[in-house]
N, C-alpha and C positions, 0 to 999 in steps of 0.2 A: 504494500500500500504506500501511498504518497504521503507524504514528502521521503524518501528511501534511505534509510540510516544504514550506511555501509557497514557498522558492526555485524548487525543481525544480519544483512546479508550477505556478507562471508561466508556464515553458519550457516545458513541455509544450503550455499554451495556447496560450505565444507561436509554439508548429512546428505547429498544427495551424489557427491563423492564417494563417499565414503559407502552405500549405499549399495550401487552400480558396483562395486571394487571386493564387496564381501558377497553378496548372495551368488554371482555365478560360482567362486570358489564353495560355497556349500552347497550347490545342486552338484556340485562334480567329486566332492568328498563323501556326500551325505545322501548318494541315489536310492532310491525307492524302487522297487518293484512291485507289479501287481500280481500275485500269481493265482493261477485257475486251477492247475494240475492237481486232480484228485480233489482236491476244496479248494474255498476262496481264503487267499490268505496275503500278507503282506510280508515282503523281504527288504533288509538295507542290505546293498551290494550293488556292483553294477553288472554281474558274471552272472546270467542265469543258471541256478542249479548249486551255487557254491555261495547265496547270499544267505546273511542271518536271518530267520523270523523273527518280525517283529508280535509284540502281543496287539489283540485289538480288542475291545471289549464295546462292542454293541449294544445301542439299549434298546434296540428290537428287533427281532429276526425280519421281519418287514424291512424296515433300511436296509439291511445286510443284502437281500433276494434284491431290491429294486437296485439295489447300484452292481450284484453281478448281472441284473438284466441291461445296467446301464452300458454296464461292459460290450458286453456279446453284443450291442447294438451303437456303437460308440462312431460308427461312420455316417449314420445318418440323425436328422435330431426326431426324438420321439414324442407323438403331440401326447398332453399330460390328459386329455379324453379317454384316450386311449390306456393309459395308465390307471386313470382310472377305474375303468371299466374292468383292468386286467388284475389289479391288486385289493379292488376294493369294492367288488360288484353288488356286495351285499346294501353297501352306506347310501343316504341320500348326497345325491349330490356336493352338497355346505360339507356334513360333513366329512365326505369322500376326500375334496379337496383341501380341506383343515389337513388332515389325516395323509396325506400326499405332499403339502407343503413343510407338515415338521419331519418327514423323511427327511424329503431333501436337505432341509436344514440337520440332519443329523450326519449326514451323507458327510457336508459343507463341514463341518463344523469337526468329521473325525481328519477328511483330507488335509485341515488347516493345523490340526493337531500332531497330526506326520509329516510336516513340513513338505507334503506333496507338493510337487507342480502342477498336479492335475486338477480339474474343476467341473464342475459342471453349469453349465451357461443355459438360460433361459431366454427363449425367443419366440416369437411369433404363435405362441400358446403351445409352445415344447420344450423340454431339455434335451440337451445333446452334452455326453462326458466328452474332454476336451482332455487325452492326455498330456500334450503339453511336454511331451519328451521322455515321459514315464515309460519306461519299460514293461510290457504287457508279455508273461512270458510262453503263453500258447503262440503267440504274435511272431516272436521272436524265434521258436522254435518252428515254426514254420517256414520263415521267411529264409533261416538259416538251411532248413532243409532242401528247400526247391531251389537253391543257388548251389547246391553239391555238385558238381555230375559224375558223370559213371563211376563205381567201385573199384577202385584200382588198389596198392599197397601204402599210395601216397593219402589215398581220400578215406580210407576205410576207417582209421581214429576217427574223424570227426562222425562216423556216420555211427561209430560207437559210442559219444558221445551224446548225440544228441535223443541215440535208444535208452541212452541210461536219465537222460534229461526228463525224457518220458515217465514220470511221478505215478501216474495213475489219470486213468479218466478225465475228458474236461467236467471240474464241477460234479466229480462221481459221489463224493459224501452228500452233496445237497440234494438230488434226486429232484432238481427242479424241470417238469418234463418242458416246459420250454425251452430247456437247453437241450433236449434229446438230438435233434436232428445234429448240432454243432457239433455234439459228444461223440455222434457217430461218423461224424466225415474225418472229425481228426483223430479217432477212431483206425479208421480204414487205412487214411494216410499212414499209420502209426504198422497197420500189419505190412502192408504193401514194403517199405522200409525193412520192417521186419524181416521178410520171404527175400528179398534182394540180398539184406548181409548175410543169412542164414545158406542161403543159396552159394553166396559167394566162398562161402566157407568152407563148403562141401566140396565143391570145384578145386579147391585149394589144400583139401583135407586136412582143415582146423577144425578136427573133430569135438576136440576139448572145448574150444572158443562155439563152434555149433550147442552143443549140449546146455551149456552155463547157459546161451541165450534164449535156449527152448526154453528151457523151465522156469526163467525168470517168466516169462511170458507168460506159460501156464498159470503160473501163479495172477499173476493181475488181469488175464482170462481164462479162465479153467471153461468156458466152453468153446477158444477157437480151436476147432479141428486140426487147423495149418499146423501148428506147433506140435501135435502127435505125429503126424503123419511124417513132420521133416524127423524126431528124434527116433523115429521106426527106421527110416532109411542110412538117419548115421550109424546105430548101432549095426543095423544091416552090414552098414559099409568096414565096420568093426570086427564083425561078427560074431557078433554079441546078439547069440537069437535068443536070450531068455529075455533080455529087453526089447526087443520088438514084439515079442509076444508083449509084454505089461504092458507096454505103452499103447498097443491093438486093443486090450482087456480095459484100458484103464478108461480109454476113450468111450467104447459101449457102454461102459458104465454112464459115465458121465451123461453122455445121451442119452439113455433110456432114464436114468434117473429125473435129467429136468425135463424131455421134449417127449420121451415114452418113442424114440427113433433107433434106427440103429446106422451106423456111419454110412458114409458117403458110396457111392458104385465104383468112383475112382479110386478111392482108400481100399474102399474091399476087392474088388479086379487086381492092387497091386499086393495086397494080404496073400490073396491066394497064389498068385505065380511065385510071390516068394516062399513062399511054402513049400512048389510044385518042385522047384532048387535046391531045396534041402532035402529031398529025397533020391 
């Protein structure tokens, strides 16, 4: 304001200095990440897979669900009608959006308390999350992926890496089915990957390095079939027939227990010739 007393505005200069000169150095000391993998959760670090968990303590499972919904939909902005309708179908309107407005604001209010850069912005009667440079690490694991190419000696770490990156499920503990369809593409992505190193391994006869990766698999999907079927043909390849029988046995089980099915025609067509070989 006028008349301009050069003291104060030094200071002013000196705190908007000063200002500009600290916060980039603590977004690049002090990164956040968001992570999805298996739950929603939050890491400091800038190395996806190798960052600390942060604690976060939510005062409503509602906030929690609407900012991973915020997530999963972060490239386009979501009108809050719609939010409504989708969180809170039961409420009248008033209060629907009372009830949707102190989300947000808890949203706001955890982001600012993690010193995120991320935000969520309000416009033209919608939110839209605005990472802001935040590391998203399904995001990241993806992007990292489809910039790989072929498996070679030189590419094969990374592609081990980013299998081990693979935590569990998108969002597998929330069991939110709106995220179903996303769960499943990176999902798919996740086997497809899988069947490539697993494949390449065999070729190569890293048998050891095959095995350890089957069964990790198994474990965080005890029903995809691929993973019995490759550790049938390593031990095959071993000759190791009492483990291709258990792993033939284990799989039937496993199908008839949850589907009441029994494996595949292609599984069982290669069951029995290898069978027909040992005789």
């Amino acid at each position: 304001m006028k008349p301009v007393q050069r003291d104060r505005l030094n200071r002013t200069i000196n705190r908007i200095t000063d200002r500009k000169t600290v916060e980039p150095l603590r977004s690049q000391t002090d990164s956040k990440i968001i992570s999805c993998f298996q739950t929603l959760h939050f890491q400091k670090g800038s190395e996806i897979g190798k960052a600390e968990p942060i604690d976060v303590n939510w005062r409503t499972a509602k906030a929690r669900e609407l900012f991973a919904y915020l997530v999963q939909h972060r490239k386009q902005p979501v009108r809050k009608d719609v939010l409504l309708e989708f969180f809170w179908p039961e409420s009248d309107v008033k209060k629907g959006y009372a009830q949707l407005y102190s989300a947000i604001y808890q949203i706001r209010k955890m982001l600012d308390s993690l010193q995120m850069n991320s935000t969520v912005v309000s416009f033209d009667k919608s939110y839209k999350l605005h990472l802001n440079g935040t590391k998203l690490d399904v995001e990241e694991w993806e992007r990292e992926l489809r910039q790989l190419p072929n498996i070679t000696e030189d590419t094969l770490p990374s592609y081990r890496r980013l299998l081990e990156t693979y935590k569990g499920d998108y969002l597998a503990e929330e069991a939110y089915l709106w995220a179903e369809n996303e769960r499943e593409r990176l999902r798919t992505l996740y086997h497809s990957t899988f069947n490539k190193v697993t494949t390449y391994y065999l070729e190569c006869g890293y048998y050891t390095d095959a095995i350890t990766l089957c069964q990790r698999v198994q474990t965080l999907h005890p029903l995809m079939e691929t993973s019995y079927f490759l550790l049938m043909q390593v031990y095959a390849k071993m000759g190791d027939n009492h483990s291709v029988k258990s792993q033939y046995e284990k799989l039937n089980h496993v199908l008839e227990a949850e589907y009441g099915i029994h494996t595949s025609d292609s599984i069982e067509n290669w069951y029995n010739e290898w069978k027909k070989q040992l005789q």
